[in-house]
Backbone as CSV, one residue per row, in Angstrom:
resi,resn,N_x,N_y,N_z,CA_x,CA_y,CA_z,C_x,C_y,C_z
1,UNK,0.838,-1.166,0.000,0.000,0.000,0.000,0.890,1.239,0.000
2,UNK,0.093,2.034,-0.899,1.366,3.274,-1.304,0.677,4.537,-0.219
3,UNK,1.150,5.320,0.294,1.209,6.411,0.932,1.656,7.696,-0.049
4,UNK,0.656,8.204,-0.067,1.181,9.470,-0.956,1.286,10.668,0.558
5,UNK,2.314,11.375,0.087,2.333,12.517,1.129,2.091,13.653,0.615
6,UNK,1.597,14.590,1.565,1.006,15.833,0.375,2.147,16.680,1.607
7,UNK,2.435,17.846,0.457,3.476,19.122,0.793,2.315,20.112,1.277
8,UNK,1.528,19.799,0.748,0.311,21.221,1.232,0.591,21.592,2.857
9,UNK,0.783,22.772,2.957,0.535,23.457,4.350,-0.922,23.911,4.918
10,UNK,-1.529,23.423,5.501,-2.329,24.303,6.072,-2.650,25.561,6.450
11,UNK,-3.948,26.315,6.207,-3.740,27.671,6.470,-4.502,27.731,7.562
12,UNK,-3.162,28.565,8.815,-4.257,28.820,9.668,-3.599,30.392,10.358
13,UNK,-4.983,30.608,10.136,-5.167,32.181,9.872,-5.001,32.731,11.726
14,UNK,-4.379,33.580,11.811,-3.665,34.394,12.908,-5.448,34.736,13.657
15,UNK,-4.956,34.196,15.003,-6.487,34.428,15.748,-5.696,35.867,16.778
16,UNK,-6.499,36.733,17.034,-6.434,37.716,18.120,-7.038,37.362,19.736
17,UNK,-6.411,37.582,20.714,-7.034,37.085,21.826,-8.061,37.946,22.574
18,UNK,-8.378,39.294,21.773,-9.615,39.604,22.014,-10.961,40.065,20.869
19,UNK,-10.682,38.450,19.986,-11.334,38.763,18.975,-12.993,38.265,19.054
20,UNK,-13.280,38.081,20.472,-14.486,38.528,20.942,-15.121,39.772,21.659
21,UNK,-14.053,40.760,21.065,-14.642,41.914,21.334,-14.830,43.356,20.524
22,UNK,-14.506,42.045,19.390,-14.680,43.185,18.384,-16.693,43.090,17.658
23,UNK,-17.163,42.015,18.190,-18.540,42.077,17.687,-19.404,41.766,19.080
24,UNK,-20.374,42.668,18.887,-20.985,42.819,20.129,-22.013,41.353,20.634
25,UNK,-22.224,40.713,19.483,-22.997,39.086,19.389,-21.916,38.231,20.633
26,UNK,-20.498,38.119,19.978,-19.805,37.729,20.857,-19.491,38.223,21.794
27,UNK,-18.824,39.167,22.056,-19.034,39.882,23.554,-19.941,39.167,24.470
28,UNK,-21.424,39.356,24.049,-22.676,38.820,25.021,-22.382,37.861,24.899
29,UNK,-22.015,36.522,24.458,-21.673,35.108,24.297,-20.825,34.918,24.991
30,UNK,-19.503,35.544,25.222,-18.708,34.990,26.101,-18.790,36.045,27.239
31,UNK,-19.741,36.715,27.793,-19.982,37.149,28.766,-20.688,36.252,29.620
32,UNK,-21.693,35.841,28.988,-23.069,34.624,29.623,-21.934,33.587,29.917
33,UNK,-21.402,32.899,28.929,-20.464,31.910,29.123,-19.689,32.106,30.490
34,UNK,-19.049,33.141,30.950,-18.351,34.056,31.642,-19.245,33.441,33.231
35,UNK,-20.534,33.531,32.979,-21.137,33.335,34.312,-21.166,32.467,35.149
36,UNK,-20.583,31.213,34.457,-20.711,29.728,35.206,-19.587,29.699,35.916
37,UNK,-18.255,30.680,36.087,-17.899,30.946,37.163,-18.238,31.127,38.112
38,UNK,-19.064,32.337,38.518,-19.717,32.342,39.132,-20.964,31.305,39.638
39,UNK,-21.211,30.908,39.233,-21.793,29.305,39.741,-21.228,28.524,40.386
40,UNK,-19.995,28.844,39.867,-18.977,27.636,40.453,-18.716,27.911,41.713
41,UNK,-18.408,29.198,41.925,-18.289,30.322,43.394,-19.252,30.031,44.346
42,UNK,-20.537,29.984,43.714,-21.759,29.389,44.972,-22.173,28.067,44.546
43,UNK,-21.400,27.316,44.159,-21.610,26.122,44.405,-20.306,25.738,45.012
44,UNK,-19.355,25.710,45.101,-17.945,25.816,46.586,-18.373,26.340,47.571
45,UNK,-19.247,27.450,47.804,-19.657,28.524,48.918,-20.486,27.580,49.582
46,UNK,-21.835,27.145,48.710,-22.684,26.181,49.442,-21.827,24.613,50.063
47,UNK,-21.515,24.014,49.105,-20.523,22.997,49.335,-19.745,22.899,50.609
48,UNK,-19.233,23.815,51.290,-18.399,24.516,52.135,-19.533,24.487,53.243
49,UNK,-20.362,25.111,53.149,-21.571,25.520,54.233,-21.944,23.967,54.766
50,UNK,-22.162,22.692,53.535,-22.791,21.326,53.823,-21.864,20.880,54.650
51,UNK,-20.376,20.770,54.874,-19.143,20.270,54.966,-19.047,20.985,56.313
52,UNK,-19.466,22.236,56.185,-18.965,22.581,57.700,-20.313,22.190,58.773
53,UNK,-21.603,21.830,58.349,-22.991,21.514,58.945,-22.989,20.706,59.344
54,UNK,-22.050,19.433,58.286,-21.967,18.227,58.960,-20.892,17.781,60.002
55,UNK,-19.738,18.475,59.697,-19.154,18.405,60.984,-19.567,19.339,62.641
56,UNK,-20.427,19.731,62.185,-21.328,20.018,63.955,-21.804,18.653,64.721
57,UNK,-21.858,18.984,65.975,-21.772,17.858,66.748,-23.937,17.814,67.307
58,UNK,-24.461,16.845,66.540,-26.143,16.985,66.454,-26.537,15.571,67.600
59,UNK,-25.520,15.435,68.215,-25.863,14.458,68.721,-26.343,14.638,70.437
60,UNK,-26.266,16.223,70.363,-26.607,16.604,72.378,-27.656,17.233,71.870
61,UNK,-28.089,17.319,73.513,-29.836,17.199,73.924,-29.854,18.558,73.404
62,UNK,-29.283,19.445,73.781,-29.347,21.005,73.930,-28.226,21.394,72.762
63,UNK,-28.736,22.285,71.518,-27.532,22.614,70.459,-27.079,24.085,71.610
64,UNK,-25.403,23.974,71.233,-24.839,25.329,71.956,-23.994,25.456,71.036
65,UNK,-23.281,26.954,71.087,-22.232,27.170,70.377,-21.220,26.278,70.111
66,UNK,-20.746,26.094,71.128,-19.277,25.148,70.949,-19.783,23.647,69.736
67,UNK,-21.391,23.274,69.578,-21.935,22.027,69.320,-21.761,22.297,68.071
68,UNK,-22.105,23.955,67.546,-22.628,24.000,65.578,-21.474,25.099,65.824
69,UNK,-20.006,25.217,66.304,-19.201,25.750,65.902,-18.699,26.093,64.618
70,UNK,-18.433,25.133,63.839,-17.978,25.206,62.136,-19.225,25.740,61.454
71,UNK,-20.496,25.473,61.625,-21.479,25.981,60.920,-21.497,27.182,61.262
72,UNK,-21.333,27.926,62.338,-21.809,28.834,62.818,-20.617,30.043,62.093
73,UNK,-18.946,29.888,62.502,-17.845,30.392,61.584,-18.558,30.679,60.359
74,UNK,-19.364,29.268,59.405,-19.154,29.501,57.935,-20.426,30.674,57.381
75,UNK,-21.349,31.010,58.401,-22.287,31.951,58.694,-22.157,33.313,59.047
76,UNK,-21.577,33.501,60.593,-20.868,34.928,60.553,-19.881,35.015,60.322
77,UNK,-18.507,34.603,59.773,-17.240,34.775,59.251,-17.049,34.815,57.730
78,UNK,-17.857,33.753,57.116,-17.319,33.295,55.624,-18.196,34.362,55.272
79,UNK,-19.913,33.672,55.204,-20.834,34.516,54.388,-20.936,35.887,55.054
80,UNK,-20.535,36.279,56.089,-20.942,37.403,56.532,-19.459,38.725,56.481
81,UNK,-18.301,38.118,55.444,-17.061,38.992,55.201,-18.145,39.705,53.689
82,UNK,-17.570,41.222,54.091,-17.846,42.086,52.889,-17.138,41.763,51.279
83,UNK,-16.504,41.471,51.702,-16.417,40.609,49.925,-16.891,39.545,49.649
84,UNK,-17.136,38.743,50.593,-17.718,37.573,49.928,-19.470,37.990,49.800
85,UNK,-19.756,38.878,50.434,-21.233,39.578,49.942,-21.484,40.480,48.962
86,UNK,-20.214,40.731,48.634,-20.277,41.938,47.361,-20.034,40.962,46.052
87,UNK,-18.820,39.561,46.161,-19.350,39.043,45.000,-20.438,38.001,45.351
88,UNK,-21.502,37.628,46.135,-22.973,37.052,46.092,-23.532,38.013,45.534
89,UNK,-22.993,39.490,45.525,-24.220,40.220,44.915,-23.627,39.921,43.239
90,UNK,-22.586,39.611,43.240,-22.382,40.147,41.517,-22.482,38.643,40.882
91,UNK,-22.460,37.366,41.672,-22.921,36.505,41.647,-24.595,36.293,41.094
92,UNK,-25.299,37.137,41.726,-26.573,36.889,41.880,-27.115,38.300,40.212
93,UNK,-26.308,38.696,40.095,-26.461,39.394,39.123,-26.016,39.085,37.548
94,UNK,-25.074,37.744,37.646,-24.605,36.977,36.675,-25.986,35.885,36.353
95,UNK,-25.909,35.778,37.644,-27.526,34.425,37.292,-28.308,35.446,36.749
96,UNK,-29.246,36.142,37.457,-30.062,37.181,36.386,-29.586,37.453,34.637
97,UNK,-28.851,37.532,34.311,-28.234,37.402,33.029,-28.281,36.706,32.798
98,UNK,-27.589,35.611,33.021,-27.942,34.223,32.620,-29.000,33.968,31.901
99,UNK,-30.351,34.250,33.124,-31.683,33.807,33.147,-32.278,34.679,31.778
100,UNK,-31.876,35.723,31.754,-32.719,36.861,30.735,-32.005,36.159,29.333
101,UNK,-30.761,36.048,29.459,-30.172,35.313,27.783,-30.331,34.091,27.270
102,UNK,-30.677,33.457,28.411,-31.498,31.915,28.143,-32.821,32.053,27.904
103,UNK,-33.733,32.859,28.507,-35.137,32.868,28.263,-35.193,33.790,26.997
104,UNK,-34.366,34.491,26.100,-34.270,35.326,24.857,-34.262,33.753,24.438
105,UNK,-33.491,32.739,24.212,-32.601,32.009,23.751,-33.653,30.496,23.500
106,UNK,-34.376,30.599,24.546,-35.347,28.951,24.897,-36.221,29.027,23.424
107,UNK,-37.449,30.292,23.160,-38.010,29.661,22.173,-37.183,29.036,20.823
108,UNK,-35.872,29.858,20.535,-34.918,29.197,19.561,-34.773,27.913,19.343
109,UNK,-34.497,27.188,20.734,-33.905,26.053,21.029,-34.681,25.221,21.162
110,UNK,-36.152,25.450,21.159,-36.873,24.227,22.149,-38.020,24.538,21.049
111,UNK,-38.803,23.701,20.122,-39.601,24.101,19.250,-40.562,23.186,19.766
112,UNK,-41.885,24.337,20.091,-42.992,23.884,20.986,-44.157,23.993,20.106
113,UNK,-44.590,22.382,19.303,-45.878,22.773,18.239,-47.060,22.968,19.221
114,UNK,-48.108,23.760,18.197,-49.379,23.703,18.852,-50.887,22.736,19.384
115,UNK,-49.838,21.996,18.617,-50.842,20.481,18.470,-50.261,19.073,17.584
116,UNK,-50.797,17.957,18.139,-49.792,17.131,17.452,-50.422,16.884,15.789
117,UNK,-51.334,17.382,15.457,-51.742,17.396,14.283,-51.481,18.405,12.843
118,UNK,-50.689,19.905,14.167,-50.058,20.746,13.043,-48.272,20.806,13.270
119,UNK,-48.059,21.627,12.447,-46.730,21.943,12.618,-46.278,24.015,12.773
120,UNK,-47.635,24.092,13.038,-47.734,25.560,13.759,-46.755,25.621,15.048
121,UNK,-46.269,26.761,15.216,-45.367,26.392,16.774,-46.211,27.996,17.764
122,UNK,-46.033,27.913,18.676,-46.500,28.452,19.769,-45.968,30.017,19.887
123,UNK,-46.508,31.056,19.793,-45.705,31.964,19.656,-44.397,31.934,20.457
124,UNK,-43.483,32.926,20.231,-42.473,33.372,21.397,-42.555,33.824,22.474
125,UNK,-43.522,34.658,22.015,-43.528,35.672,23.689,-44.529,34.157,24.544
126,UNK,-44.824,33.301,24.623,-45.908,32.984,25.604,-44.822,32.096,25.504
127,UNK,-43.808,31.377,25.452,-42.671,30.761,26.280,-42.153,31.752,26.960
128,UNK,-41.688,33.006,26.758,-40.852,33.683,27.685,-41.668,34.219,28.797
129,UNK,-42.845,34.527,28.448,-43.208,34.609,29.598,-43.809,33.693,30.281
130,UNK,-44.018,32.607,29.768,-44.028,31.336,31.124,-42.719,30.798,31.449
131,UNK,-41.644,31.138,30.933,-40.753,30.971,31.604,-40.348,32.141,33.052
132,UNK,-40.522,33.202,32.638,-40.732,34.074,33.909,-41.647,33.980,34.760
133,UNK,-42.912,33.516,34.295,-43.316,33.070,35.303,-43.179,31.879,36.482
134,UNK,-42.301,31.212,35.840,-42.051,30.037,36.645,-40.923,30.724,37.561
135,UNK,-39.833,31.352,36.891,-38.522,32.489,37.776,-39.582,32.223,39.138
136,UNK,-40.483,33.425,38.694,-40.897,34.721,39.504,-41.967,33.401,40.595
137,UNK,-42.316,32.209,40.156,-43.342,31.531,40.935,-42.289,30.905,42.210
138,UNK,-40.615,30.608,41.812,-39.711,29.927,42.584,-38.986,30.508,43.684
139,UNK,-38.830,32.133,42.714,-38.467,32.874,44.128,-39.941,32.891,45.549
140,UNK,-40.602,32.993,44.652,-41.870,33.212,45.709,-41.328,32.034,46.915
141,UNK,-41.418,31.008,45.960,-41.480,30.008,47.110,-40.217,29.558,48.008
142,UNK,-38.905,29.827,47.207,-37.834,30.578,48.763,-38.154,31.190,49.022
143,UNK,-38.877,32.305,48.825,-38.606,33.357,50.010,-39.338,32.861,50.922
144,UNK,-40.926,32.616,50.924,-41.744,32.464,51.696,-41.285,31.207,52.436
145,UNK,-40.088,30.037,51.643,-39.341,29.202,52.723,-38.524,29.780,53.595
146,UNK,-37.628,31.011,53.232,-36.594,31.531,53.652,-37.272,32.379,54.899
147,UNK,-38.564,33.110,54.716,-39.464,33.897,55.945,-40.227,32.618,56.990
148,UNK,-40.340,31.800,56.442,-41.058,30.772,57.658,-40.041,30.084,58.309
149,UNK,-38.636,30.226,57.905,-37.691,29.482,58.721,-36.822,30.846,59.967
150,UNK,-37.531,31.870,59.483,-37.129,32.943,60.658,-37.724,32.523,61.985
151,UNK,-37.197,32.841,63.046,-37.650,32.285,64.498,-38.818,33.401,64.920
């Protein structure tokens, strides 16, 4: 079996390392992209919180300080240092983005007919806004978890 070899070079064309910022499509693309850092940040943050909960000691009659020590640190020390609340806020402002460029993004992606007999599809706007409505139905229901677990 013969092997031919080819001399051809490949062309590969000179990339710039901020050649997502020369079009504003990309920009927003690798901005959103950009956010799952931040995910990653409160999902270590939470992670951290489980890790330090479970090493509290749940096994006496009466909980005291010294008992939910590590939980208690990862409460007023961790979550309660001014930077780690200034990026939860910019955290919590990446998810909002997120949420608004995915719900632009869902009717694209997800083709919802009107019936299984046509091939009509469902407008746009009535996915996005049942997708906000579901947002807006979930916060409801932390919060109103987050207010009934106040003492």
């Amino acid at each position: 079996m013969s092997e031919a070899k080819s001399f051809r070079k490949p062309y590969n064309p000179p990339v710039e390392t901020t050649w997502w910022l020369k079009n504003p499509f990309y920009t927003k693309y690798i901005v959103r992209e950009g956010t799952s850092l931040c995910a990653l940040f409160v999902a270590f943050e939470l992670m951290l919180g489980i890790f330090l909960f479970a090493m509290c000691d749940l096994n006496v009659e009466v909980a005291t300080a010294e008992s939910a020590a590590p939980y208690m640190w990862w409460v007023n020390s961790f979550i309660g240092n001014p930077i780690v609340m200034l990026l939860n806020l910019v955290c919590l402002g990446a998810a909002l983005f997120h949420a608004v460029t995915w719900f632009k993004l869902m009717p694209k992606a997800v083709r919802v007919f009107m019936n299984k007999n046509t091939t009509d599809l469902i407008p746009e706007t009535f996915t996005i806004i049942g997708l906000y409505c579901c947002l807006a139905g979930a916060t409801v229901v932390v919060l109103v978890a987050a207010i009934a677990s106040l003492p």
